[in-house]
N, C-alpha and C positions, 0 to 999 in steps of 0.2 A: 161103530155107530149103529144105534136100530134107527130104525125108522119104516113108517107106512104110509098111511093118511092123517100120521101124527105132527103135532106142531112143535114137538119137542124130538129130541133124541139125545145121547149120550155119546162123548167120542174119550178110547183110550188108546193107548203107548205109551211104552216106555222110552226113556231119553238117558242116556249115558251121556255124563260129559267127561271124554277125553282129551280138557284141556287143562292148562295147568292154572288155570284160575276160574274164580265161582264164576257161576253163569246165573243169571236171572229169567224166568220165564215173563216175557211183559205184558205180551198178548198174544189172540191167534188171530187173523181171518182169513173169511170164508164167503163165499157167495153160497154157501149150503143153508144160511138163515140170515134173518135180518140183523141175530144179535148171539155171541159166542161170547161165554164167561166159565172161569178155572172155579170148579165146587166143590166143595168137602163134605161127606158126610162121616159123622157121628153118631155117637151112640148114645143118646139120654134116654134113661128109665126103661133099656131095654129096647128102643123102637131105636131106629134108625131116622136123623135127619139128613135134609139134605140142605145146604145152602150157598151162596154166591161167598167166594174167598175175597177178601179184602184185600189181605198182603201180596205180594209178587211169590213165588216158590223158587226157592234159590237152589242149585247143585252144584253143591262141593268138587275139586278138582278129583278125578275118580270114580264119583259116586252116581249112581242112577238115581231117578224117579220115576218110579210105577204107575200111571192112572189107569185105573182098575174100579169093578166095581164097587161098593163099600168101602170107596176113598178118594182122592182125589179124582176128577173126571173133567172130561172139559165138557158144557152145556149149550146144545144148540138150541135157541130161542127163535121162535117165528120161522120156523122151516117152509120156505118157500116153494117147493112143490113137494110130489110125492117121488119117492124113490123106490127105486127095482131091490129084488134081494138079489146079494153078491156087487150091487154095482160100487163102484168108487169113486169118491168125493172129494176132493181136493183140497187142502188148505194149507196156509202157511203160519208156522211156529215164530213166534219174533223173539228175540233172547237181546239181553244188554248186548256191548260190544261189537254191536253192529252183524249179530248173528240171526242169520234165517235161513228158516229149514222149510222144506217142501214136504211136505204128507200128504196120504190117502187114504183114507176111512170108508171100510168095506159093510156097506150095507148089510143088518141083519135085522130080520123081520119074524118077530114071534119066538123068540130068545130069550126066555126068562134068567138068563143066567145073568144079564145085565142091572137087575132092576136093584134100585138102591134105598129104596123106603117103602 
């Protein structure tokens, strides 16, 4: 996740699913903003966009997903206070089948390697 005195920031991991059926990602939250959504960006005419994903992101029994910069990411909208670098953020993963997962997103501040347009 970066984050400063900024109202947005960007959160990645990856997710292996080692079960034996697909998993759906449904939602996250978070008390880290008012408002958390799964983005995509692309690539038209050379720039890179970024936007709010519509579908749910499904993994195959097996198979990981990567949210990384210049692709999938989750977006945190209306960040509610200012964050420390290094500090950790807490949120929760929601997946079909009644799956939830616990994460922590570690503050980075002035991290160009995140930026995705």
């Amino acid at each position: 996740m970066n984050s400063n005195n900024s109202k947005v920031g960007a959160g990645y991991f990856k997710i292996i699913n080692n079960t034996t059926n697909k998993i759906v990602l449904d939602s996250i939250y978070s008390d880290i903003s008012e408002k958390q959504e799964v983005h995509e960006v692309i690539l038209i005419n050379e720039v890179y966009k970024m936007r709010h994903l519509k579908k749910p992101l499904s993994i195959l029994p097996g198979n990981e997903l990567i949210l990384k910069p210049k692709s999938y990411h989750i977006m945190f909208c209306n960040i509610n206070r200012s964050h420390a670098a290094d500090e950790l953020l807490k949120a929760k993963i929601l997946f079909n089948l009644d799956i939830e997962i616990e994460v922590s997103f570690k503050v980075l501040i002035g991290n160009d390697s995140h930026k995705n347009h």
